[in-house]
Backbone as CSV, one residue per row, in Angstrom:
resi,resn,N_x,N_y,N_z,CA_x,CA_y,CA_z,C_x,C_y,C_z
1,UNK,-7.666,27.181,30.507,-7.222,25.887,31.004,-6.039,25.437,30.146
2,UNK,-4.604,25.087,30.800,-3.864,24.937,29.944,-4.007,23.524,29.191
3,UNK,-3.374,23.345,28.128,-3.725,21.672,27.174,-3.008,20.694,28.577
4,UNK,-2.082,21.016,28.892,-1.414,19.658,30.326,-2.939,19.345,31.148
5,UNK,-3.723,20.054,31.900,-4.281,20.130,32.480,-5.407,19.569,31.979
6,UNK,-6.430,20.071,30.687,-7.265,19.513,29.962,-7.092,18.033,29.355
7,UNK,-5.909,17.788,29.401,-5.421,16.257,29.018,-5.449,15.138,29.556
8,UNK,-4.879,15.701,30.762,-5.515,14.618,32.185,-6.744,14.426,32.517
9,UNK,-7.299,15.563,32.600,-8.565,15.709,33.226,-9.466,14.792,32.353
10,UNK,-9.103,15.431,31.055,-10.321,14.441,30.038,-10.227,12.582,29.777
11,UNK,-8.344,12.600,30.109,-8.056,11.257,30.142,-8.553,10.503,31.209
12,UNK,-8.854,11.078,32.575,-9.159,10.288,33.854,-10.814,9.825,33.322
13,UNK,-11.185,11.053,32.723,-12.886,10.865,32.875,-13.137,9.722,31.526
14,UNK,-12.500,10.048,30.430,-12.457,8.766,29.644,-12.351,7.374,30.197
15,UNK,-11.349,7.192,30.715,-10.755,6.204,31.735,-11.794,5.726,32.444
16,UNK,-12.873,6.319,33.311,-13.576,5.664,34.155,-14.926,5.386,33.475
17,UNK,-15.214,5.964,32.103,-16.329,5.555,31.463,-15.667,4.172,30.230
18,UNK,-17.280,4.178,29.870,-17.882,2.730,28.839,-17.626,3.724,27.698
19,UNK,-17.085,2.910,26.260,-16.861,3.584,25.422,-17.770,4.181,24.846
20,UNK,-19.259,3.656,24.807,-20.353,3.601,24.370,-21.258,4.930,25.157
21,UNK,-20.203,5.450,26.067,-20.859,6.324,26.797,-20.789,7.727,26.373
22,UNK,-21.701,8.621,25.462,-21.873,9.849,25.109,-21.170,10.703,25.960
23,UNK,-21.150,10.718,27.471,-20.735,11.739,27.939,-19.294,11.814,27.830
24,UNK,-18.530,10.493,27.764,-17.209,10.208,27.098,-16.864,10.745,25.958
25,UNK,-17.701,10.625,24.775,-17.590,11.449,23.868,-17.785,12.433,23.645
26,UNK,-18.541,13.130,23.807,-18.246,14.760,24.308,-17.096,15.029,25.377
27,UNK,-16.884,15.041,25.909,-15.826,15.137,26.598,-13.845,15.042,25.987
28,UNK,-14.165,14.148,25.084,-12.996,13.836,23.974,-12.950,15.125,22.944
29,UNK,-14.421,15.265,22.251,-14.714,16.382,21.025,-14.136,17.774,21.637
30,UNK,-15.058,17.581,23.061,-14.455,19.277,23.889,-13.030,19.125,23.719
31,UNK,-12.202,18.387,24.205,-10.687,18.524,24.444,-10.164,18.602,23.324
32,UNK,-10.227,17.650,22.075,-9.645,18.193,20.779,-10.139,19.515,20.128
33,UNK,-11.390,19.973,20.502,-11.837,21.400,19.987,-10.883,22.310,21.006
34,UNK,-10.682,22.648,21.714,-9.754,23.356,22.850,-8.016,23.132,22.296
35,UNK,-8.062,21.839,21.824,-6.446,21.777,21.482,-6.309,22.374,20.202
36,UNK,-7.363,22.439,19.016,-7.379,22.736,17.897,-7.369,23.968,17.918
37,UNK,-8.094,24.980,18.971,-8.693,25.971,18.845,-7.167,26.834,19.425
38,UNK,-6.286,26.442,20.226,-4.836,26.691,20.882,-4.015,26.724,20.061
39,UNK,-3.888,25.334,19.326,-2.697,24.956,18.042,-2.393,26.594,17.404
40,UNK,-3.249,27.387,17.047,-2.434,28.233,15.640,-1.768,29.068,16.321
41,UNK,-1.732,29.431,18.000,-1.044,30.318,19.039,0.238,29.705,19.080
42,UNK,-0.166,28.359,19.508,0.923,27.777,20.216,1.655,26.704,19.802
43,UNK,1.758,26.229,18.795,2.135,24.967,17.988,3.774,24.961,18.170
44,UNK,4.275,26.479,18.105,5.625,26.531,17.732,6.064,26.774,19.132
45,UNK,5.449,26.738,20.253,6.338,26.815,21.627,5.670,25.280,22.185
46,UNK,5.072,24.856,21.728,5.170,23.109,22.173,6.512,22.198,22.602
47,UNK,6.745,22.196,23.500,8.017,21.347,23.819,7.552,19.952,23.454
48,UNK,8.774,19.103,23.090,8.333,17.657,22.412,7.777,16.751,23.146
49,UNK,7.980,17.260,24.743,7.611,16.667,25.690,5.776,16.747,25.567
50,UNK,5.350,18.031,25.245,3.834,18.492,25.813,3.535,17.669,24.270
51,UNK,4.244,17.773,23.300,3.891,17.238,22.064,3.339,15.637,22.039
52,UNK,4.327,15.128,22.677,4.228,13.875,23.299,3.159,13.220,23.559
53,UNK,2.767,14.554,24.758,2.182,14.292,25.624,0.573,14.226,25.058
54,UNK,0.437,15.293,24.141,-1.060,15.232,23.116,-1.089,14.266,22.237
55,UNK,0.230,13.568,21.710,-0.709,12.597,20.657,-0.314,11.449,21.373
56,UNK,-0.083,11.382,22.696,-0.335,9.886,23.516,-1.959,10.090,23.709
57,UNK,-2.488,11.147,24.132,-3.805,11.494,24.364,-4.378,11.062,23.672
58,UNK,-4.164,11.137,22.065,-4.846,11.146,20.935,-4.928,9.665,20.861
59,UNK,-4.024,9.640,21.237,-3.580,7.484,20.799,-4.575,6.731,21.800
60,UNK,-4.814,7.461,22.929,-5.722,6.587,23.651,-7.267,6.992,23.377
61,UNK,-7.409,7.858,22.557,-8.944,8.306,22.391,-9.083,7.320,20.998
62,UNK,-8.115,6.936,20.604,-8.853,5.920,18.979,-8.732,3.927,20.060
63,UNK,-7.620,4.600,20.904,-7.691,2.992,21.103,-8.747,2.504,22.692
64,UNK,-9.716,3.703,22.987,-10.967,3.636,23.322,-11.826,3.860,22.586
65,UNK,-11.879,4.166,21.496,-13.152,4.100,20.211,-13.635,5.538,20.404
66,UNK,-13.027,6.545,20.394,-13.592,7.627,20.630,-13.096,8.245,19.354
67,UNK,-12.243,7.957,18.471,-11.998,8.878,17.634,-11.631,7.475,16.086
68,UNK,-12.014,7.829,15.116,-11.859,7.016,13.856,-10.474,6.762,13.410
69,UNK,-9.845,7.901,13.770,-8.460,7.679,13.290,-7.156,8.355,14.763
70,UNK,-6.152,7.939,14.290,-5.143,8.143,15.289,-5.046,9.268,14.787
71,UNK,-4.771,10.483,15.387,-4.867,11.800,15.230,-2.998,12.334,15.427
72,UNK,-1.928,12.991,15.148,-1.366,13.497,15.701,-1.183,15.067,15.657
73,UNK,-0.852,15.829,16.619,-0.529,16.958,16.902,0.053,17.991,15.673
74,UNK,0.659,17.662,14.849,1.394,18.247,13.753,0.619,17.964,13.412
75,UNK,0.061,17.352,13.029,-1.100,17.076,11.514,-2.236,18.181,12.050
76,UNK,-2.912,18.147,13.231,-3.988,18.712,13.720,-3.071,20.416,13.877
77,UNK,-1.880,20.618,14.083,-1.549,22.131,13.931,-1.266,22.531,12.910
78,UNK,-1.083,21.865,11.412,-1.041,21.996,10.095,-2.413,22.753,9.774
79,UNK,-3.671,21.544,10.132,-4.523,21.817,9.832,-5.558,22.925,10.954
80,UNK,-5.155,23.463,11.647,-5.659,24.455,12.409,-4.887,25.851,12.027
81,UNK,-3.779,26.215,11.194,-3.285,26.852,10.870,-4.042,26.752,9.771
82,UNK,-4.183,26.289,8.986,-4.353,26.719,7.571,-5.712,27.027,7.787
83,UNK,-6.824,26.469,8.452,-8.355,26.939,8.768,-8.356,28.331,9.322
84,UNK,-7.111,28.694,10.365,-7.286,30.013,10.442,-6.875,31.148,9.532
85,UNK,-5.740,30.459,8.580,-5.541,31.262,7.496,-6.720,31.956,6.422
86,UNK,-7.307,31.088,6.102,-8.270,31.097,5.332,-9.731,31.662,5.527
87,UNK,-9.829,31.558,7.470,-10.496,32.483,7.944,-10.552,34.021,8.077
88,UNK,-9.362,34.147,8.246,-8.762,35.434,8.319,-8.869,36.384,6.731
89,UNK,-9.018,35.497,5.570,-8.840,36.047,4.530,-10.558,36.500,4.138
90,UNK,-11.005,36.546,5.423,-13.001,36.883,5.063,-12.916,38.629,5.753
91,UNK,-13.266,39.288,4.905,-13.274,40.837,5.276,-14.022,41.001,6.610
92,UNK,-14.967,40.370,6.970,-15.277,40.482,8.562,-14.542,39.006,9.527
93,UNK,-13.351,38.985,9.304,-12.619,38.157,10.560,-11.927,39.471,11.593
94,UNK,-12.441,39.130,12.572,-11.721,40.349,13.714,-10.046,40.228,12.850
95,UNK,-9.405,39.860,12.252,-7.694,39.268,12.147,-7.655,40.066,10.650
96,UNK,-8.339,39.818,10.137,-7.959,40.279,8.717,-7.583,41.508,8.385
97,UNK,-7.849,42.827,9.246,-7.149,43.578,9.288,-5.698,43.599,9.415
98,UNK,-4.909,42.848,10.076,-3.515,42.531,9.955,-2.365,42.156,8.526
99,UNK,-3.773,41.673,7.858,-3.132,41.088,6.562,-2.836,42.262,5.331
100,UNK,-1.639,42.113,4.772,-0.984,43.028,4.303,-1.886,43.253,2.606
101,UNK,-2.229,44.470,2.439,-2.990,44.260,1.124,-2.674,43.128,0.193
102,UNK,-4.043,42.884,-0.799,-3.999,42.278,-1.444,-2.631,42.487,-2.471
103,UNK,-2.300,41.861,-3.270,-1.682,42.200,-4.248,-1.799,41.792,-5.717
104,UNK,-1.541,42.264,-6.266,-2.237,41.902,-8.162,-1.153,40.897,-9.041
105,UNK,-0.092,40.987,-8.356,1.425,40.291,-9.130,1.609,39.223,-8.739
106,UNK,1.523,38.785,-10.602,1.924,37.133,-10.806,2.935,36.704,-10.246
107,UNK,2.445,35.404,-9.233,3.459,34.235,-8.901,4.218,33.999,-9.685
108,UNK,5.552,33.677,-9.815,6.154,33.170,-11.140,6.874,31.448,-10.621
């Protein structure tokens, strides 16, 4: 499901519920888990437009009480990059094979 598509969809169904309504909130968690889970693919072919377009999303999920803080897109692909980095550095990540041996030499 592309993020355009998941954005609307989750915004309409937000939209017609009570904030207080669980199925609203799940529904928010799914869509930022799906955008988070996309970000480390796709962060760098985001047009500013689709960029836009996710942390208007984001802006209306805190200013329906669905989320604690205003969230934006760079911050959430910062931090979905570096979670997969760090995943990848576990000898059973399907990915970690890619990563170029360790190496023993001091940073300077």
């Amino acid at each position: 499901m592309s993020l355009r598509l998941l954005s609307v969809f989750s915004t309409f169904v937000i939209e017609q519920m009570n904030k207080d309504d669980d199925d609203a909130m799940m529904v928010m968690q799914f869509t930022v888990t799906r955008i988070m889970h996309a970000l480390p693919a796709s962060c760098c072919l985001l047009s500013k437009e689709l960029s836009g377009r996710i942390d208007a999303y984001l802006k209306r999920c805190y200013r329906y009480g669905f989320s604690p803080k205003i969230e934006c897109v760079d911050t959430l692909s910062d931090t979905a990059c570096m979670e997969l980095f760090s995943k990848m550095r576990s000898s059973g990540h399907c990915l970690h094979v890619i990563l170029p041996p360790a190496s023993n030499h001091a940073v300077l």
